[in-house]
Phi, psi and omega in degrees: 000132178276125183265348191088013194239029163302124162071027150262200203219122181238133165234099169305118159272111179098059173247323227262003211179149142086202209294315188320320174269340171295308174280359159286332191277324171309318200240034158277296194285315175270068188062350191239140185274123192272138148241130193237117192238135158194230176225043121227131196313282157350310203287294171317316214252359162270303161289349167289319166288339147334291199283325180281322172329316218266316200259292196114021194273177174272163155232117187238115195284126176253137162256150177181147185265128178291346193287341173258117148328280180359277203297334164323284223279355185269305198311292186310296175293344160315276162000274200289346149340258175305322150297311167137021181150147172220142196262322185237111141248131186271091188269119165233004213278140169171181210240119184316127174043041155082170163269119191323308162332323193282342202255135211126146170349130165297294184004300186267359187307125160283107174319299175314323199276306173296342181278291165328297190325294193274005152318290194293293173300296214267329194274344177295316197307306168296341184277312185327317205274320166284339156312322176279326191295327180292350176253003168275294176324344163284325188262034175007060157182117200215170179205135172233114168210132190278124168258120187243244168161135158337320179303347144313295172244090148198116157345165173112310198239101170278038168186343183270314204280313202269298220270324162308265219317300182300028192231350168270332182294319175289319188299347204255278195336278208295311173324284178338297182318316220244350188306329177286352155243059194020052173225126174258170185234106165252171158232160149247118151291124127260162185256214186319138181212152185257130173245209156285339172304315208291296192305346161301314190288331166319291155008279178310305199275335171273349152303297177322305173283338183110008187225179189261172180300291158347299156335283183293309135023285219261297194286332171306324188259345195310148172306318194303322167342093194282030165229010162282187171225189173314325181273352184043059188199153145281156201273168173274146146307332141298006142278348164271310142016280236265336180280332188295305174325307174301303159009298224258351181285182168292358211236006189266354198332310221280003182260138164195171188077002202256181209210078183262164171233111186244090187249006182088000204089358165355084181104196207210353185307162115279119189252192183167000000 
């Protein structure tokens, strides 16, 4: 299927790692040329030459902290500098599983940590996204998409679960906002996803038990699992990818406002 994103111009917030680099080299692989933004430099300047290796698209490393406006709206208007214009954004930026302090007794929660958390994920999403949107808007054609996470409807995580959730509540409000100047707004829950992260923590969690990373693996997913999903695998970071892309193509007109979840089938709720 031709998505249609040959020759647009995409700025990955949260690009240099993870689920992030993943979706620049997918909507790389489709015609488009990436700006990959984050704070550390060396990491953005691997993967981009990565990411050009692969596709031959340009890929171009911004480094920047989402908690300053500054650096936001100078990061944004570069981007759209040097690509020439910009189509796509991607908030993927956040502090891996949250402040360590949330999960657990309120007791022990740490205010800083907790404050810092949604600094960085949800108000990072919003200053990216109002720095970008005047220039999708030139281009009377845009695509914004929140990368958010299940922990959103799962008790537990008191800064991992409440920063999903305010990334969804952001993701409909800017549809409303932006739809009459052809930009739509999603979000993706991913759930477990295998990243550059994973094989450590496996590691650990296989010391810990007395077995190998495969073991565990293998037992995280087995059906019986009440922490499995359906496909009884962890999902790829390129299977998260491959719905951003779609998210972000021509043939999505008709979604905007919306919520996919891409966990493999996770859990047993129904929504509707």
């Amino acid at each position: 299927m031709d998505l249609g994103l040959e020759g647009k111009f995409a700025l990955v917030a949260g690009g240099g790692r993870g689920i992030g680099k993943a979706i620049a080299l997918d909507l790389a692989r489709e015609g488009v040329d990436v700006v990959i933004a984050s704070r550390t430099k060396e990491q953005l300047e691997q993967s981009a030459r990565e990411i050009e290796d692969q596709t031959g698209r340009r890929a171009i490393p911004l480094v920047v902290d989402v908690t300053s406006r500054e650096q936001v709206d100078n990061m944004v208007q570069e981007a759209a500098n040097q690509l020439g214009g910009l189509h796509i954004l991607v908030n993927s930026a956040s502090l891996p599983g949250g402040s360590p302090t949330a999960v657990g007794p309120i007791e022990g929660l740490d205010d800083n940590e907790l404050l810092n958390d949604f600094d960085v994920k949800y108000v990072g999403a919003l200053r990216c996204a109002r720095a970008a949107i005047p220039f999708l808007k030139e281009q009377g054609w845009g695509r914004i998409i929140n990368i958010s996470g299940t922990n959103a409807r799962r008790a537990g995580n008191l800064s991992g679960g409440a920063r999903n959730t305010s990334l969804v509540h952001l993701t409909k409000t800017l549809a409303v906002q932006l739809g009459r100047f052809g930009i739509t707004v999603n979000c993706i829950h991913p759930g477990t996803t295998r990243t550059e992260r994973t094989p450590g923590l496996l590691e650990a969690r296989a010391r810990q038990l007395g077995i190998t990373a495969e073991e565990v693996e293998a037992k995280d997913f087995a059906p019986d699992s009440p922490n499995g999903n359906s496909i009884c695998r962890m999902v790829e970071a390129s299977e998260v990818a491959y719905v951003t892309s779609f998210l972000a193509s021509d043939k999505a007109w008709a979604i905007t406002g919306e919520l996919v979840v891409a966990n493999g089938g996770a859990g047993t709720s129904v929504y509707y």
